[in-house]
MDAnalysis code that builds the backbone (N, CA, C; Angstrom):
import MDAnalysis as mda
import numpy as np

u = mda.Universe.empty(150, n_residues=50, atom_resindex=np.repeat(np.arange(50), 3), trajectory=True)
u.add_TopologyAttr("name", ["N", "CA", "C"] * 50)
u.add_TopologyAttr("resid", np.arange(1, 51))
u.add_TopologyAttr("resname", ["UNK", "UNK", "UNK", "UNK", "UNK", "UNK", "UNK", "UNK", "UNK", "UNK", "UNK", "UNK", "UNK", "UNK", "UNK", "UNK", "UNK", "UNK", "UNK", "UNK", "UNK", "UNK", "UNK", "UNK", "UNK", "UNK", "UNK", "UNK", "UNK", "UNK", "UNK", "UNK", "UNK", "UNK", "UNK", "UNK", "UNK", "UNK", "UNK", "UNK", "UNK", "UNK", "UNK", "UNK", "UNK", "UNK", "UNK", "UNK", "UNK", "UNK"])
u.atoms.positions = np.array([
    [126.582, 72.286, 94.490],
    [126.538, 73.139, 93.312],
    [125.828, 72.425, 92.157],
    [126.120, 71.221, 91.903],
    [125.411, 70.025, 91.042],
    [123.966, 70.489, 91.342],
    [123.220, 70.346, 92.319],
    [121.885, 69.977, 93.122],
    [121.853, 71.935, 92.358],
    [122.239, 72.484, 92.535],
    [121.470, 74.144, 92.254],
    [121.329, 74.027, 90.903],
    [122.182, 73.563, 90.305],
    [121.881, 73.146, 88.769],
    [121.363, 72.728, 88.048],
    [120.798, 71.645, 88.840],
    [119.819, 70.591, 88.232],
    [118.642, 70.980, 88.510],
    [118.358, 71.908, 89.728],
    [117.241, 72.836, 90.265],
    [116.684, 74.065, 89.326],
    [117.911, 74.572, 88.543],
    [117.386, 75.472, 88.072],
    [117.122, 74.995, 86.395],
    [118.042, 73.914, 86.381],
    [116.998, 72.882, 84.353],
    [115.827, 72.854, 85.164],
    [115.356, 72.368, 85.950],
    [114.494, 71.788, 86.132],
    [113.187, 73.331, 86.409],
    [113.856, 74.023, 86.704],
    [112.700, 75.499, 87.183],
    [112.572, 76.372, 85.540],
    [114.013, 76.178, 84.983],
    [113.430, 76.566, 83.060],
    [112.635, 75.757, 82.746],
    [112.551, 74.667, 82.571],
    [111.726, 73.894, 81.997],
    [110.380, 74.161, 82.792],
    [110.124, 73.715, 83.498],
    [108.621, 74.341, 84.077],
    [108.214, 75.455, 83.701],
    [109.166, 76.450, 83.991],
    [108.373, 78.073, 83.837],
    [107.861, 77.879, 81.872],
    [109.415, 77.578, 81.258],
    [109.178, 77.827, 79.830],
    [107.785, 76.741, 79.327],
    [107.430, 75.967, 79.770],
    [106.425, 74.872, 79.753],
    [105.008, 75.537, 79.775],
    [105.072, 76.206, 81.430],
    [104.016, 77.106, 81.963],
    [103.555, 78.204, 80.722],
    [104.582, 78.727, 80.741],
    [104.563, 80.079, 79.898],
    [104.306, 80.141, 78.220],
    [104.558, 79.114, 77.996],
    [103.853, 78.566, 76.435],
    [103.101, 78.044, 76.308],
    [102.387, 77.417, 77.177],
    [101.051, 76.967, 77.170],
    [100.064, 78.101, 77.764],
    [100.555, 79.112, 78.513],
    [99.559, 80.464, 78.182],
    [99.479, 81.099, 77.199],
    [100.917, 81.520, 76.817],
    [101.159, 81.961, 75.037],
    [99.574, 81.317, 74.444],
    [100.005, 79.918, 74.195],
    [99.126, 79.000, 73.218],
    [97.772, 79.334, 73.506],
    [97.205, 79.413, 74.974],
    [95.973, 79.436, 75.306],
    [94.931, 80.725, 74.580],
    [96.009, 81.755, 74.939],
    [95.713, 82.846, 75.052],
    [95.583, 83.376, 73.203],
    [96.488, 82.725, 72.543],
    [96.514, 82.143, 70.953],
    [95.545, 81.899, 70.226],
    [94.905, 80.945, 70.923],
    [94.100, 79.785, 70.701],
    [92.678, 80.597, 71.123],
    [92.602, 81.651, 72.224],
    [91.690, 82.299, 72.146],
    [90.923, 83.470, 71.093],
    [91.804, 84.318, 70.199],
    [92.020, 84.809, 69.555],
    [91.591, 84.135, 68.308],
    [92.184, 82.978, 68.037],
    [91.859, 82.700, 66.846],
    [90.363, 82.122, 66.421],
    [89.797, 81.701, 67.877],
    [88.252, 81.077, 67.682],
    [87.465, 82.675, 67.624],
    [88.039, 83.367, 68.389],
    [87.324, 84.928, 68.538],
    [87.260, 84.874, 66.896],
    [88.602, 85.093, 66.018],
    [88.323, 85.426, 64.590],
    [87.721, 84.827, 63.970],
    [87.686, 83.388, 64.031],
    [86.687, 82.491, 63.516],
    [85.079, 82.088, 63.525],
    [84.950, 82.766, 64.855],
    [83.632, 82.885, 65.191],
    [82.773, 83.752, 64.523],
    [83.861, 85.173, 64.068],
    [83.266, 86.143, 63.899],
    [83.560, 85.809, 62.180],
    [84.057, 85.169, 61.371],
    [84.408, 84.969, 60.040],
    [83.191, 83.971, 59.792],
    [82.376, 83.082, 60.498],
    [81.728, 82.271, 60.105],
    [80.105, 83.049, 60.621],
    [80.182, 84.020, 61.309],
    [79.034, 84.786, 61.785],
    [79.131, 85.544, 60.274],
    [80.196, 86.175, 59.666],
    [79.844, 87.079, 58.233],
    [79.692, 86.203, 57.106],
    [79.978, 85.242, 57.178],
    [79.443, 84.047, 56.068],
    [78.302, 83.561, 56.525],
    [77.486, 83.721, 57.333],
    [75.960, 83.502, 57.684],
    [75.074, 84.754, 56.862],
    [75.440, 85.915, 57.254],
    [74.849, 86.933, 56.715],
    [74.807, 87.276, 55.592],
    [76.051, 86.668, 54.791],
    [76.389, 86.840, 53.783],
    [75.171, 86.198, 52.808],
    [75.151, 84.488, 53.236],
    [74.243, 83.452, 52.939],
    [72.381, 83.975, 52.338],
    [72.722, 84.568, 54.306],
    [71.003, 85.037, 53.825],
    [70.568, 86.062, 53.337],
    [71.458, 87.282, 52.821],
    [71.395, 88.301, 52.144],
    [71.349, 88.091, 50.398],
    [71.919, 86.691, 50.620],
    [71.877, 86.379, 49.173],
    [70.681, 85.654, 48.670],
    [70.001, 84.595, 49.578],
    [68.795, 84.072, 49.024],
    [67.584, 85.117, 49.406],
])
């Protein structure tokens, strides 16, 4: 019963590990998407002005 126990800390921790580092990835994708596109309208911005 010990051994199923320690099996299943051990299977939360992995999954919750797994599963927040997709969270993050998937996060982390999003935010370069917005950034990409925030520094693409500060380009245009630039040359509309000179």
């Amino acid at each position: 019963m010990t051994y199923l126990f320690i099996g299943m800390m051990i299977g939360v921790i992995i999954g919750t590990t797994i599963g927040s580092l997709a969270v993050a990835f998937k996060s982390a994708e999003k935010e370069i998407a917005r950034l990409d596109k925030e520094v693409k309208d500060a380009h245009k911005q630039s040359k509309s002005e000179s």
